[in-house]
C-alpha positions, 0 to 999 in steps of 0.5 A: 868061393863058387863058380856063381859068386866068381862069376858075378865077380867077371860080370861086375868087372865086365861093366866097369870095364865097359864105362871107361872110354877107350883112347880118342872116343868121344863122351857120351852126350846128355839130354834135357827135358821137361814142360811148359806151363802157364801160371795156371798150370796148363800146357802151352803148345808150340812153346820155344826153347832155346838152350844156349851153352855159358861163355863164362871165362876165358876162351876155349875151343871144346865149349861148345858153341851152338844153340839149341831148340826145340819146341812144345807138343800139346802136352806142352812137353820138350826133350832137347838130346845129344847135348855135349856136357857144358854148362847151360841156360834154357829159355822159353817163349811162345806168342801172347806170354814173356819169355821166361828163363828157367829158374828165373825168379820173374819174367826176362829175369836171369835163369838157373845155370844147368850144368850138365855131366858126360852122360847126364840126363836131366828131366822134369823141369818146368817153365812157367809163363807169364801172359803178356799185358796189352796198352791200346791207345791213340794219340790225339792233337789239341782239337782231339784229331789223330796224329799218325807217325808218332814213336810210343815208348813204354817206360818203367823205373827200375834200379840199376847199379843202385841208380833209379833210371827210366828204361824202355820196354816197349815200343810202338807207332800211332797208324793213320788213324792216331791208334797204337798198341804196345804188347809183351809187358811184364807186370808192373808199373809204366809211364808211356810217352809219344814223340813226333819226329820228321825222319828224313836223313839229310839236313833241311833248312827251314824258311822261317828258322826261329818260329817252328812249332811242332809237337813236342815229346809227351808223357800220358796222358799230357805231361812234359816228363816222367816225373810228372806222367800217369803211372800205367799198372799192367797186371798178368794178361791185362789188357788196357784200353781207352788210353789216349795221348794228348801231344803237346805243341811248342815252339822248336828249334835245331843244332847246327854245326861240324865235326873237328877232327882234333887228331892228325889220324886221317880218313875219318868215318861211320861218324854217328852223333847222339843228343839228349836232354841232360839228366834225362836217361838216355835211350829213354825216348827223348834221345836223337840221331844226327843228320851228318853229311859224309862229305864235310861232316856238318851235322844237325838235330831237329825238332828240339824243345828249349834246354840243355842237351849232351851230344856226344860224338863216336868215329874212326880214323882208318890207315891205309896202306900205299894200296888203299888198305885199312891197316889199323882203325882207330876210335874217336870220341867227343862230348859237348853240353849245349843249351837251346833257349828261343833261337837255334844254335848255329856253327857248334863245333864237335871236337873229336879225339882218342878219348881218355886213357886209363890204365892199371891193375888188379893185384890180391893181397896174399896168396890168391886161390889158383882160378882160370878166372879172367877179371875185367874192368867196366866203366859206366858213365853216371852223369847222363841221368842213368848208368850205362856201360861205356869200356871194359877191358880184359885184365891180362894174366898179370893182373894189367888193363888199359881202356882207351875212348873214355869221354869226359865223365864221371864212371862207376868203375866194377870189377867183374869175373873175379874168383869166387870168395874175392871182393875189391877191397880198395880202389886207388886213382892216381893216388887218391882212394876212391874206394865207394866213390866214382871216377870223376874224369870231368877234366879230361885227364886220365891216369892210372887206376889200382884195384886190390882184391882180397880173396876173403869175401863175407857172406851176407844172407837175408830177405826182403820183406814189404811193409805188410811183411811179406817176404816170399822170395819173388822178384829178386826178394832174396838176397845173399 
């Protein structure tokens, strides 16, 4: 061997050597960049990126926890350095477009996970927005005048949990002169609505308690639902205009009544009621706020159309300790259904209680795969005209959970974090297979809820197409 060869050899070493980190030095940091470009393919300045870490799984103090931004130049670039390694989602926005993920497959879609090594630097990636659509439109009375202070929600079908349910995207409010406009919609289909409300948070009383009329909750451009409203086609950038509501006018009436506190916990507050038209979705629109006087806990909606309404009911009962301390709260849930025909509903009582108690576990069949994976269970009530989460709880290490303040329901019950290649084989509720079905707590009685897991997962790839065929992979089209 020559002193040259043996050379190359010490200098090799030297920087091996040199990229082991000495006892107690930090990692070398990491580093994003990349454009922002519009659907055209021109850059966007002044373009917002918000870089924020994953907090997926079971907590650990060395995640990082901040969130990172940076903004566009002209030449609709970014560089987002000294980035601890972690696992990552980018964002970007900018004014008159959607806010778009990285990787996402359509606007305010979920994005692609970056996961970034000691060290790495990640370049070239491309966001692409998508312009914002526009309604500009008025709300009008029966004699054509404007109606100012009206509520304007944009709504859109969409499946969620395999449930079709009305979800708003939008707001806004009619000005003096009855005019609104709604911006930052993504393309696709919308119904719009107007509801008129008298906002004032206390309970008022009314001369003539059975002969109100005020303007009623309308679908564009003068439907009484959804079901029955004008479909709104919003494409990339579009901008609609001439849109006019005709509000409709009816008798109204209101729900009168009190809480009970059905429990000997004391101290009952932040006492918060909620009403909507049963098998309407809720937070569509149609949904209301109570007026709750703190000191004797009487409530009353207003303004309410003939129909069958659910109100439900979320408090706390706080202990206080010989110093006036709050020790410990505890929540407290209620739900009623009333109907309202042509004459108002006084002295409804509202009972209030801990709510329904599930308990049980999450057990795998065989020898489960090592994961640091913490399941937890999600309870989402399905009777209320749409699939909303309500409880979750955290299994333990054991593979055991308990959620308290359940209300009367039926639930579609998911277990979620599970380690990958695991499916929910069977579910079991107090003996019964419940497996593909919902949990019905319509009675009012809880019980325990068994979930086996197996660890042998199938995979399932394909495409959807539509009916001329097409089957690029947009909008969620691909599935596996």
């Amino acid at each position: 061997m020559t002193l040259r060869h043996l050379g190359f050899l010490l200098m090799g070493a030297v920087s091996l050597t040199a990229q082991v980190l000495p006892p107690g030095a930090d990692p070398p940091k990491c580093s994003i960049e990349g454009r922002v470009l519009s659907l055209a393919g021109e850059p966007l300045k002044k373009a917002a990126l918000q870089l924020r870490p994953m907090q997926d799984g079971p907590a650990n103090p060395n995640r990082p926890s901040t969130v990172y931004s940076a903004t566009t130049g002209a030449d609709g670039k970014f560089a987002i350095p000294d980035l601890p390694a972690a696992t990552y989602v980018l964002a970007a926005s900018r004014v008159g477009y959607i806010q778009q993920s990285y990787g996402a497959k359509s606007p305010n879609g979920p994005g692609t996970r970056l996961k970034l090594d000691a060290g790495q630097a990640m370049k070239d990636l491309v966001v692409q927005l998508t312009p914002q659509g526009m309604i500009y439109g008025k709300v009008v009375d029966e004699d054509g005048e404007p109606v100012p202070s009206t509520q304007i929600s944009v709504q859109r079908w969409m499946y969620v949990n395999g449930a079709r349910q009305l979800r708003p995207v939008g707001w806004g409010n009619s000005q003096a002169d009855g005019s609104f406009v709604v911006g930052s919609l993504a393309p696709g289909r919308y119904v719009m609505s107007a509801i008129s409300r008298e906002y004032r948070w206390e309970i008022t009383e009314n001369a003539d308690k059975n002969n109100r009329e005020t303007n009623l909750t309308t679908f564009y451009p003068n439907a009484p639902d959804a079901t029955s409203a004008a479909v709104l086609d919003v494409t990339p950038g579009a901008e609609l205009r001439g849109i006019e509501i005709h509000i409709r006018r009816g008798r109204a009436y209101e729900v009168r009544g009190h809480i009970q506190n059905t429990t000997s916990l004391p101290n009952l507050q932040n006492v918060n009621l909620y009403l909507w038209p049963k098998g309407s979705p809720r937070f569509s629109g149609n949904d209301q706020n109570a007026y709750v006087q703190e000191k004797t806990t009487d409530f009353q909606f207003k303004d309410l159309a003939p129909g069958t309404y659910l109100i439900e009911a979320h408090a706390s009962a706080a202990t206080k300790d010989a110093a006036g301390e709050v020790v410990r709260t505890t929540a407290l849930v209620g739900r009623l259904e009333v109907t309202i025909g042509d004459a108002n509903l006084e002295g409804v009582t509202m009972p209030l209680g801990t709510g329904i108690e599930i308990a049980g576990s999450i057990r795998t069949e065989g020898n489960p795969p090592a994961t640091d994976s913490h399941p937890s269970v999600n309870f989402m009530q399905t009777m209320s005209g749409g699939t909303y989460r309500s409880n979750s709880a955290e299994a333990n290490l054991d593979g055991s959970f308990r959620t308290r303040g359940l209300v009367p329901e039926s639930y579609r019950v998911e277990v979620a974090a599970l380690p990958d290649g695991s499916y929910v084989k069977s579910t079991n509720f107090d003996g019964q297979d419940i497996t593909g079905k919902d949990l019905d707590l319509t009675a009012g009685n809880g019980g325990e809820l068994l979930f086996l897991v197996s660890p042998n997962a199938a995979d399932v790839t394909g495409i959807v197409r539509n009916q001329n065929g097409d089957g690029q992979q947009r909008d969620g089209a691909a599935f596996r």
